[in-house]
ZADO-1210 file (C-alpha; in nm, 4 decimals, padded with zeros to 6 digits):
<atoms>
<atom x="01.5761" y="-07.7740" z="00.3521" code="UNK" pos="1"/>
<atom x="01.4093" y="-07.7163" z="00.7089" code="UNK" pos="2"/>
<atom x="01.1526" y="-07.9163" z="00.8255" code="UNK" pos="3"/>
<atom x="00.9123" y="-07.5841" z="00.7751" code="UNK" pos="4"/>
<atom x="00.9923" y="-07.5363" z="00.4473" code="UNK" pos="5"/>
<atom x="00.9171" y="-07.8516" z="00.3871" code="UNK" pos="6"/>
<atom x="00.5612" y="-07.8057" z="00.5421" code="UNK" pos="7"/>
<atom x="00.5229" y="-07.4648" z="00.3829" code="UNK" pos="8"/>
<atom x="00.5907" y="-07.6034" z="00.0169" code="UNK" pos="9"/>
<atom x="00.3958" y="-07.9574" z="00.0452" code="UNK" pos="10"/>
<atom x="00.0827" y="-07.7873" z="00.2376" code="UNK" pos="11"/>
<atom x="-00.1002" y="-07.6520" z="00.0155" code="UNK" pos="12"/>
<atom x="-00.0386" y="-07.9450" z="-00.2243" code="UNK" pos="13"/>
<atom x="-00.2267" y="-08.1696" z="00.0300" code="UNK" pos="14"/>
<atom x="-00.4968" y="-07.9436" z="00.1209" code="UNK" pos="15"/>
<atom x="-00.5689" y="-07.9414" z="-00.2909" code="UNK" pos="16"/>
<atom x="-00.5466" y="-08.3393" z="-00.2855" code="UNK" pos="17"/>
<atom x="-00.8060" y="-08.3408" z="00.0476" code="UNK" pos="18"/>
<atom x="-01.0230" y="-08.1114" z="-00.1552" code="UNK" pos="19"/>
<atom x="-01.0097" y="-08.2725" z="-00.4747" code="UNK" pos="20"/>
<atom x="-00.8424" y="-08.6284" z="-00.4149" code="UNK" pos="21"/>
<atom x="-00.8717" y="-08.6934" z="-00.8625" code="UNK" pos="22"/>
<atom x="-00.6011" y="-08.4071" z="-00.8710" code="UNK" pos="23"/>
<atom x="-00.3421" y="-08.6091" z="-00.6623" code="UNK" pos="24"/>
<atom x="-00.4117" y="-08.9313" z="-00.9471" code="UNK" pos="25"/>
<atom x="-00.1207" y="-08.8391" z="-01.2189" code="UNK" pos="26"/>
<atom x="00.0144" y="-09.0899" z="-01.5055" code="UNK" pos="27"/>
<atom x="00.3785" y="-09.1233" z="-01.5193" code="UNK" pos="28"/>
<atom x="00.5592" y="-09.1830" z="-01.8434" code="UNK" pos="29"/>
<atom x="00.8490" y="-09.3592" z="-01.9878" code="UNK" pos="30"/>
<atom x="00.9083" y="-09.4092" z="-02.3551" code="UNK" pos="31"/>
<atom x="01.2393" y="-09.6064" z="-02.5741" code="UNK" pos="32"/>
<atom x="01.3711" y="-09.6157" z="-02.8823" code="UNK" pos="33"/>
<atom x="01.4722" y="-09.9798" z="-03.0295" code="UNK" pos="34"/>
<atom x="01.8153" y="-09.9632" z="-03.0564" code="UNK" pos="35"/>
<atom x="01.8303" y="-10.0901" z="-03.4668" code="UNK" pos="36"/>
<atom x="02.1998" y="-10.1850" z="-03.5058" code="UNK" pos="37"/>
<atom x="02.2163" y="-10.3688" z="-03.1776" code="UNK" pos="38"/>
<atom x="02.0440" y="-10.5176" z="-02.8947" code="UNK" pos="39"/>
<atom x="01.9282" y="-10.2118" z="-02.6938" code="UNK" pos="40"/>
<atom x="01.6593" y="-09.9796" z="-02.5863" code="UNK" pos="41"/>
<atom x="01.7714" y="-09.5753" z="-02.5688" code="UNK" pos="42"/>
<atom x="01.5490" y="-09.4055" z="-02.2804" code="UNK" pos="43"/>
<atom x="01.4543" y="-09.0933" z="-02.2470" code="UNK" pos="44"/>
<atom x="01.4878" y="-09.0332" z="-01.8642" code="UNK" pos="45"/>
<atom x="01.4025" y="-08.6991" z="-01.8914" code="UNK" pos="46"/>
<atom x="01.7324" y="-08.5561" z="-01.7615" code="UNK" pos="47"/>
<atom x="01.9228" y="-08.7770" z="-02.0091" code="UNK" pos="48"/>
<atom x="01.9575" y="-09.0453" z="-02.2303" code="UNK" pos="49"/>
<atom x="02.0590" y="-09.3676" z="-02.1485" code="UNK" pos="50"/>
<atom x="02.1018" y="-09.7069" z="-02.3408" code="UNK" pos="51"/>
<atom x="02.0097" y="-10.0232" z="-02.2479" code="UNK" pos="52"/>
<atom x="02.0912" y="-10.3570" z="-02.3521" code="UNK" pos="53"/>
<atom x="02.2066" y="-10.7396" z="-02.2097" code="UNK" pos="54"/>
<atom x="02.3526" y="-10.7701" z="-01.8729" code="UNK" pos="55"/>
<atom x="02.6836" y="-10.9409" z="-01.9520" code="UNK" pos="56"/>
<atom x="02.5337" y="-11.2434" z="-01.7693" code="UNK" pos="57"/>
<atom x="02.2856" y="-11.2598" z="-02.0916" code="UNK" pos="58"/>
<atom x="02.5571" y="-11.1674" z="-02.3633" code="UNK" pos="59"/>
<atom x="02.5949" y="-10.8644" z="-02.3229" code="UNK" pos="60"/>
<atom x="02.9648" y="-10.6924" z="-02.3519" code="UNK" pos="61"/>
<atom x="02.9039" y="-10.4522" z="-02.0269" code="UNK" pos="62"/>
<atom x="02.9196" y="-10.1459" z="-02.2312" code="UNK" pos="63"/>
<atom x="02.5135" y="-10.0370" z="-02.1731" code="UNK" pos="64"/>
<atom x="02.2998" y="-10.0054" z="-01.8835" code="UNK" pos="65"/>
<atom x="02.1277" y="-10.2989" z="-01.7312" code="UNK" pos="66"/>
<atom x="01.7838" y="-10.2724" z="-01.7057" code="UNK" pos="67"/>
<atom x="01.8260" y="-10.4573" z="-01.3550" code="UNK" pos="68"/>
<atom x="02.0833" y="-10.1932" z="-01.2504" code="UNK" pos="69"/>
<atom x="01.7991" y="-09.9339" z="-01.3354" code="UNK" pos="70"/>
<atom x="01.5629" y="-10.0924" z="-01.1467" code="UNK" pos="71"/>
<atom x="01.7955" y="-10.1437" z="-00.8139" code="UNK" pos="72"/>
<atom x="01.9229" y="-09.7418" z="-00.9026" code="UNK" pos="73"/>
<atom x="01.5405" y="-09.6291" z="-00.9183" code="UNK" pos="74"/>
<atom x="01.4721" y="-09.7877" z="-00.5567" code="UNK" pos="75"/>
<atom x="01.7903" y="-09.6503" z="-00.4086" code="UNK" pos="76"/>
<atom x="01.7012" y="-09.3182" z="-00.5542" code="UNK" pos="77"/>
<atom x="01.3655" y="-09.3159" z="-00.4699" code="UNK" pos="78"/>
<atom x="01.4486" y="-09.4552" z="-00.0937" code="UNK" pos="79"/>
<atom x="01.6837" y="-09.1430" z="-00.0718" code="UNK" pos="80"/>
<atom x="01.4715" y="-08.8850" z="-00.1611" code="UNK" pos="81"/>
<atom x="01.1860" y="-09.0339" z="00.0761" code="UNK" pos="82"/>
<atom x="01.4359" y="-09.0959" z="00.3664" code="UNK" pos="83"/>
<atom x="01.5420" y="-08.7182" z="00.3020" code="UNK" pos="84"/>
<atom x="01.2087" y="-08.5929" z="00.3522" code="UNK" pos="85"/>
<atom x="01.0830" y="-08.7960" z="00.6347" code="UNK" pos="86"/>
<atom x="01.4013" y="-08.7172" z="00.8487" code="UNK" pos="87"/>
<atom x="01.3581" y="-08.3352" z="00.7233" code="UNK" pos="88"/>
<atom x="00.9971" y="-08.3405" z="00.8362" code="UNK" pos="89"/>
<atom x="01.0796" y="-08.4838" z="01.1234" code="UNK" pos="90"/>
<atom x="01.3427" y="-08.2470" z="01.2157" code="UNK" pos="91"/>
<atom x="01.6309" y="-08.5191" z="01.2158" code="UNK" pos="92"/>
<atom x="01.9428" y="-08.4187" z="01.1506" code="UNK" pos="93"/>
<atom x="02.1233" y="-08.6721" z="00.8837" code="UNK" pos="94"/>
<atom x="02.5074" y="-08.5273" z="00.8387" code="UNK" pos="95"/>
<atom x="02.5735" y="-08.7600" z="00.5486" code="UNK" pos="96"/>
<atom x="02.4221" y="-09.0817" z="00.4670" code="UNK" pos="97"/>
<atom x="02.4130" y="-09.4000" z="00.1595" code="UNK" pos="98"/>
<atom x="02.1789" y="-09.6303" z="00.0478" code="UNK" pos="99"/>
<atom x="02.2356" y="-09.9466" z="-00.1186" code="UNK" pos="100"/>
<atom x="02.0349" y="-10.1940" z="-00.3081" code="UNK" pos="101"/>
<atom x="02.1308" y="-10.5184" z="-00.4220" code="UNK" pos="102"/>
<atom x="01.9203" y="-10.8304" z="-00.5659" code="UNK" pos="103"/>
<atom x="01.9943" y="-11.1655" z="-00.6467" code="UNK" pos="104"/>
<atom x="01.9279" y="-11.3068" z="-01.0202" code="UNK" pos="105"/>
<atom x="01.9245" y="-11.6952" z="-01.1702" code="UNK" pos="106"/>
<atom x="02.0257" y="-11.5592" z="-01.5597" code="UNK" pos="107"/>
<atom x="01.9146" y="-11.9209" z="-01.6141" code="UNK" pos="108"/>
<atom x="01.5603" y="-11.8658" z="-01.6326" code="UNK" pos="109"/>
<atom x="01.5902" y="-11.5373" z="-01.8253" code="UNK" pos="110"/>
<atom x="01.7631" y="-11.7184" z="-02.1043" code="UNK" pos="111"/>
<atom x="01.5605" y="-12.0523" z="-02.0763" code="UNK" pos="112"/>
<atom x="01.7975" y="-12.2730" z="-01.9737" code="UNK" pos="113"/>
<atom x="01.5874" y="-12.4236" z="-01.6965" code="UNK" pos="114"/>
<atom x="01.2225" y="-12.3789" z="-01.7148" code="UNK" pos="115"/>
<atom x="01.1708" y="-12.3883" z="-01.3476" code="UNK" pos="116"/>
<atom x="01.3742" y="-12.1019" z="-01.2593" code="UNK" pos="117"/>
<atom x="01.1749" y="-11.7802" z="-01.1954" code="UNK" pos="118"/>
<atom x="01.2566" y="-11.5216" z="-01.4608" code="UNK" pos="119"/>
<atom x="01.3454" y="-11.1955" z="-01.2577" code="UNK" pos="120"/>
<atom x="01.5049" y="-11.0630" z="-00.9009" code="UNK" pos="121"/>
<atom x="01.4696" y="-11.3481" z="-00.6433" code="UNK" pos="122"/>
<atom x="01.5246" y="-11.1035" z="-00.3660" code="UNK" pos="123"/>
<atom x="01.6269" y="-10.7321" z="-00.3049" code="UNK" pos="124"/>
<atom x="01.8040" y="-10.5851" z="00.0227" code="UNK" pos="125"/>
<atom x="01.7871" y="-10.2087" z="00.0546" code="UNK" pos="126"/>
<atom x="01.9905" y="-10.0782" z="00.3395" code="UNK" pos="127"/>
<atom x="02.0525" y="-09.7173" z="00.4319" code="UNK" pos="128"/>
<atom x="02.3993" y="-09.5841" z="00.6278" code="UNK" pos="129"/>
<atom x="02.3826" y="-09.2661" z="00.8060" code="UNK" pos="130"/>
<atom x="02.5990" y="-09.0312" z="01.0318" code="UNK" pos="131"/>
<atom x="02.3636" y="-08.9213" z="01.2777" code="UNK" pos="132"/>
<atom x="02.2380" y="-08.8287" z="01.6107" code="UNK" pos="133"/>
<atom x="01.8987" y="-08.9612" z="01.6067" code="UNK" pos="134"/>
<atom x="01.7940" y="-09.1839" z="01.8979" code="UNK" pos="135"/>
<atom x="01.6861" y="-09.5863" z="01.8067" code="UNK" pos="136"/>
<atom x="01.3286" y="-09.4556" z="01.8266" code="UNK" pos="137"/>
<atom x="01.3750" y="-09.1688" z="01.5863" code="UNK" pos="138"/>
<atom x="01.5531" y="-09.4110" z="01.3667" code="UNK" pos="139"/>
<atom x="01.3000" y="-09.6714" z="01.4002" code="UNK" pos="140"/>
<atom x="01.0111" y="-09.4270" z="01.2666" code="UNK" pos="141"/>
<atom x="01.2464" y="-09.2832" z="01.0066" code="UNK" pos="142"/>
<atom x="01.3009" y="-09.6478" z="00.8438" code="UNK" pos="143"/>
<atom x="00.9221" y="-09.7179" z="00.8896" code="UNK" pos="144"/>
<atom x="00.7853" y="-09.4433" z="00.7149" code="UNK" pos="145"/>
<atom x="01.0842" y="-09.4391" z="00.4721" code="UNK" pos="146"/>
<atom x="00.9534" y="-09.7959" z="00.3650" code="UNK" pos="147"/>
<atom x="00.5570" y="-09.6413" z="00.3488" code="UNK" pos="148"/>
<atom x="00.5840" y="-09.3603" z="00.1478" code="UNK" pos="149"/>
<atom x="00.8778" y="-09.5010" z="-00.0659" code="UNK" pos="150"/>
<atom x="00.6665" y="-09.5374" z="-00.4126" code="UNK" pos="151"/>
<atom x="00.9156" y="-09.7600" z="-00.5616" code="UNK" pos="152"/>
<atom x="00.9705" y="-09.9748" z="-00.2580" code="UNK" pos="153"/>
<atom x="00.5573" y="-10.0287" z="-00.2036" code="UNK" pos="154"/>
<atom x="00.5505" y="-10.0510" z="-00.5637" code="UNK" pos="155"/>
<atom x="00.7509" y="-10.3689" z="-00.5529" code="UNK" pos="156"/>
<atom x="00.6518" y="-10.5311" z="-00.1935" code="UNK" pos="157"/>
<atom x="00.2513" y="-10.4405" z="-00.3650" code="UNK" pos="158"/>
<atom x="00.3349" y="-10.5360" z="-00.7469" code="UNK" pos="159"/>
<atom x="00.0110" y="-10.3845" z="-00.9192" code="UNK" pos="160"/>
<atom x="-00.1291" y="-10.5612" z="-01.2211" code="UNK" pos="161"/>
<atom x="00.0452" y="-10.4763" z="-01.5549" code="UNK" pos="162"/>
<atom x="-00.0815" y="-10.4771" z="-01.8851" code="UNK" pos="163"/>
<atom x="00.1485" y="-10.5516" z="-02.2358" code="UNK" pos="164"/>
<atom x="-00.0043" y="-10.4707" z="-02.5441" code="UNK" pos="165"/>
<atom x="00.1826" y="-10.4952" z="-02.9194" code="UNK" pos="166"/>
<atom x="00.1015" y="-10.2814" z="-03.1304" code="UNK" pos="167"/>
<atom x="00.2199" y="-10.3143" z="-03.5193" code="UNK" pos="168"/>
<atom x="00.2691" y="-10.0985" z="-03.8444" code="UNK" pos="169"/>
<atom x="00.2615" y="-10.2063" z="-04.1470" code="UNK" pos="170"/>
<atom x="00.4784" y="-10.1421" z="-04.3719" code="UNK" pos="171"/>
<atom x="00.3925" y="-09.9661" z="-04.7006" code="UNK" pos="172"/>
<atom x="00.5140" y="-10.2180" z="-05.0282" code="UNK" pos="173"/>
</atoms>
């Protein structure tokens, strides 16, 4: 895509959000199914199904997705797409190009084993390689405003609150 067409298509999407800013506020969804004859969680991505379950690390025999795989997968994915557009709008030329993610776990506080070990990614490098011509200063704005408008990126450097709820059914005897 040129960086016009780019323009041309996201235009009149901002002048609507300008105009009526509670039109650019949208709700996301994801929804699972318990997995019933093992430990899992089927997703519905939207494209696809996948199943979830334990990391090896936890149990697991390697054989379903790791919900920390998704989560590394959904930043790389999400770091592409942005780095796409913001060299596109920019009218950088990117001949081919990766990006990687990779975070460091202690499995020791996600199965209790020591209670002072933080549950969760300790720390997360994302890293982009590209074939390109761009000068250091072109690349030096691309990676900044990769990292602003990268949703899942701010969305983990700016964790916003999250609620849990349980809700039950009961069963009829």
């Amino acid at each position: 895509m040129e960086s016009d067409a780019l323009r041309q298509l996201q235009a009149p999407l901002k002048e609507r959000y300008r105009n009526e800013p509670t039109a650019a506020s949208i709700t996301l969804h994801a929804r699972g199914e318990l997995g019933s004859e093992s430990i899992s969680c089927r997703i519905e991505t939207g494209k696809a199904l996948v199943e979830a379950g334990l990391h090896p690390a936890t149990g697991g025999d390697g054989s379903l997705a790791c919900s920390g795989d998704m989560l590394l997968e959904a930043l790389v994915a999400c770091a592409g797409v942005t780095l796409n557009a913001v060299a596109t709008a920019l009218g950088i030329t990117i001949r081919s190009g990766s990006v990687r993610a990779e975070g460091d776990l202690d499995f020791r506080g996600t199965l209790g084993v020591e209670k002072g070990v933080p549950v969760g990614f300790r720390d997360i490098r994302l890293a982009f390689d590209l074939d390109t011509d761009a000068t250091a200063e072109q690349q030096a704005t691309l990676l900044k405003l990769t990292e602003r408008y990268c949703v899942i990126l701010q969305t983990l450097r700016n964790a916003p609150p999250v609620s849990t709820a349980l809700n039950t059914a009961t069963a009829a005897a």
